[in-house]
N, C-alpha and C positions, 0 to 999 in steps of 0.2 A: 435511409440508414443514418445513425449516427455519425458526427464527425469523428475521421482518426484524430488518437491522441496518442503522443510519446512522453513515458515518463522515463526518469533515471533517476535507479536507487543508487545511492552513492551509499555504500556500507561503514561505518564507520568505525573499520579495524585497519591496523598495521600503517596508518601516518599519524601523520602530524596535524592539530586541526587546522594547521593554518591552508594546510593542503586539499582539507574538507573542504572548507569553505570556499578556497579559489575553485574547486572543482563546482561548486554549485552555482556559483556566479557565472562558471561558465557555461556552463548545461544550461541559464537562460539565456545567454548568452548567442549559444549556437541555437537558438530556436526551441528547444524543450517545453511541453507544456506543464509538466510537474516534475517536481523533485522531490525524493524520496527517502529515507533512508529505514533503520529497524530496529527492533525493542530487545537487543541483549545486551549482555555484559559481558561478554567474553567472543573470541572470534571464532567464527564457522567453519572456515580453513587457514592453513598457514599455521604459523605457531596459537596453539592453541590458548598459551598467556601472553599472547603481542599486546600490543597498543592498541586498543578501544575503547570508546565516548560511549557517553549514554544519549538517548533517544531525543528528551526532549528538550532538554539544553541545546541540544546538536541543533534540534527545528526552531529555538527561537533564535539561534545566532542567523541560520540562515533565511529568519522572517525578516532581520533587519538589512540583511546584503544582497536582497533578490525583491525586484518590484513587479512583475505578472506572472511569475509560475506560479500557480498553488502546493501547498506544500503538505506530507502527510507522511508517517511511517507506513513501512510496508510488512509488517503489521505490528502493534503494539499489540504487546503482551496483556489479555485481559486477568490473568490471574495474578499481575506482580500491584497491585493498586487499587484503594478502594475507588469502587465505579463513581462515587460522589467526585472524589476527588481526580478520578481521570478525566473527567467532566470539566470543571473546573481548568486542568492544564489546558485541555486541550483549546476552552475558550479563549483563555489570557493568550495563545500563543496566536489563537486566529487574530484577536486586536492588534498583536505586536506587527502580524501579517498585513494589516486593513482588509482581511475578510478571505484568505486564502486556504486556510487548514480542508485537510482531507482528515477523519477519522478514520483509517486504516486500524481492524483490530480484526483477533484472532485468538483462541482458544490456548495456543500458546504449547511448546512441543520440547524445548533444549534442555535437556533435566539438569544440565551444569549450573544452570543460569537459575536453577531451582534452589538446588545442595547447596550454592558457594552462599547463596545471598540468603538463605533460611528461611524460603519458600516452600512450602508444601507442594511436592507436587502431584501425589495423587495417579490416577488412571485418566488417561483421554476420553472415557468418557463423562469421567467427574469434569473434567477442566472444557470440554465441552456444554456438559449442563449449566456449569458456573455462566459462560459466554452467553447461554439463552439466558438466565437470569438475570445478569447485570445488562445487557443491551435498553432494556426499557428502563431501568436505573436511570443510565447512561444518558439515556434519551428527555428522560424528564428534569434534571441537573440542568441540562442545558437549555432547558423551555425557562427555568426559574432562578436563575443567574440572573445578578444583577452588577453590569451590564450583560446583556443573552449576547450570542453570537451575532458577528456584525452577519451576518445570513445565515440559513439553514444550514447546517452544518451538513455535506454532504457525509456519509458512512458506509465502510468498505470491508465489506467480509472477508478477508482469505482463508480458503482453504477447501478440500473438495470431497469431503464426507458427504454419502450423496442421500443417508437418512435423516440426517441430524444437522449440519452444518448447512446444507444448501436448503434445509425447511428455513432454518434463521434468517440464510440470506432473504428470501424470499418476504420473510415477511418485515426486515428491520433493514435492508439494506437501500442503498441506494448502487451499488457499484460494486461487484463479485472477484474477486481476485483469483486464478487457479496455475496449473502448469501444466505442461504435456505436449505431446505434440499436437497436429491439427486434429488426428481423430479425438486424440481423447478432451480435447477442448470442446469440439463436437458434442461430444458424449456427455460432457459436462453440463452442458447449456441448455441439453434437453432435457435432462434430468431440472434444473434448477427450473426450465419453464413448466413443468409437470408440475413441480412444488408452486409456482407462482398459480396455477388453475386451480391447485387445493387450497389453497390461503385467501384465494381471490384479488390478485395481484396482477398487474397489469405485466408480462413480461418484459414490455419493449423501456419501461423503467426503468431498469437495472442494466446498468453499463456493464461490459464484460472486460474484465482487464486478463492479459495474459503474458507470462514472460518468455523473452526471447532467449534463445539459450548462446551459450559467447560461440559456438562453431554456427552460429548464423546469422550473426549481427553482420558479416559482410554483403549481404545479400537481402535485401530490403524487399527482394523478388517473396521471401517466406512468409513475408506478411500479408500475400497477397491469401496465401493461405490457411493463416490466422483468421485474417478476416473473413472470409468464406466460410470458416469455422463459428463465427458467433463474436469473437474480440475484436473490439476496436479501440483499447484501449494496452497500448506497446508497451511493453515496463524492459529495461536495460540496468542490470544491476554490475557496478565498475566498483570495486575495495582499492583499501590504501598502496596491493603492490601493482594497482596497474590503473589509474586514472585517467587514462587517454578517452578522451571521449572525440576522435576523429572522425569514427565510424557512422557517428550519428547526424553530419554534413548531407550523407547520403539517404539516411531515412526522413531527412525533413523533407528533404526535396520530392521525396515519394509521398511522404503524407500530405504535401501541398497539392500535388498531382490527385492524385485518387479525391482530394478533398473536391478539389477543383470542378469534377468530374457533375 
């Protein structure tokens, strides 16, 4: 079985960056293996026009204040950027890294983050076709980059369409991102290894990442359940009104443990 892994997305709404960034120093700090954050322009809860950073500024501040997490949104937006040029970012920010970037993307869903900024946004399944479209874009950008990524740029689907979206993961992903509880994580996983039988894909390839929900980050006992589900890859998302990452003391110690094993 794969090694667990803990990420924490740190969302970057309602502080201050300086408050980002001490939070991301700390998440390696206390053990973390990636740090995370997401591709909008406006906040998800809380006050809806608070204080919010953009994506990739955010990942290269904290490529230069964090030296072994890998670092990655959870998910960039594939419809706000030409894929040449998401390609491009994403390289420059993995050198800033010395070779850490995660490509976290995603067909992309917050219609505000559409309207305000003068994005089209179309039907889910237009902004899902776009996402198969540009991924092999995406993918060859960064074969012919000059300099290319300091390594393979690992790439990380989110999202749990189980015609469309986990056919993509299967065939461009490296790392599947979803949410739910343990069944429907379950449910997820067989469905995407079905897709991996039809593409011809080796299933055990594809990392399974899943989020933890905040009524059960105290209990590291649930991941026991995750993981029996298919995820071995923890994701912990903390925003600007509550950056305590104390919680996470006690799922290292568990992911050392199980690793251990």
């Amino acid at each position: 079985m794969r090694q667990i892994r803990l990420a924490v997305q740190i969302n970057p709404q309602h502080a201050s960056y300086s408050a980002l960034r001490e939070a991301a120093i700390e998440a390696e700090g206390r053990g973390a293996d990636i740090v995370m954050n997401w591709d909008h322009f406006y906040p998800l809860s809380g006050d809806p026009d608070g204080m919010h950073f953009e994506c990739w500024t955010n990942l290269a501040s904290f490529a230069e204040v964090t030296h072994r997490v890998e670092l990655g949104p959870l998910v960039v937006c594939n419809s706000y950027r030409n894929p040449n040029l998401l390609a491009d970012m994403a390289r420059t920010v993995d050198h800033i890294s010395n070779g850490r970037v995660i490509l976290g993307i995603g067909a992309g869903w917050f219609e505000k983050d559409y309207r305000e900024y003068g994005y089209e946004f179309g039907t889910g399944p237009q902004r899902v076709a776009a996402l198969r479209r540009d991924l092999p874009i995406i993918k060859d950008r960064l074969q012919r980059l000059n300099p290319p990524p300091l390594r393979t740029m690992p790439i990380l689907v989110g999202g749990g369409g189980e015609k469309v979206t986990l056919r993509i993961t299967a065939t461009h992903a490296d790392i599947w991102h979803g949410f739910g509880d343990t069944d429907q994580i379950r449910h997820k996983c067989a469905v995407l290894d079905a897709h991996c039988a039809k593409v011809g894909r080796d299933p055990a390839a594809i990392e399974r990442s899943a989020g933890i929900p905040a009524q059960h980050r105290g209990d590291p006992g649930y991941g026991d359940g995750i993981v029996a589900a298919g995820a071995t890859l923890l994701t912990f998302g903390i925003s600007g009104t509550n950056l305590d990452q104390s919680f996470l003391d006690r799922w290292v110690q568990w992911r050392d443990e199980r690793n251990a094993r």
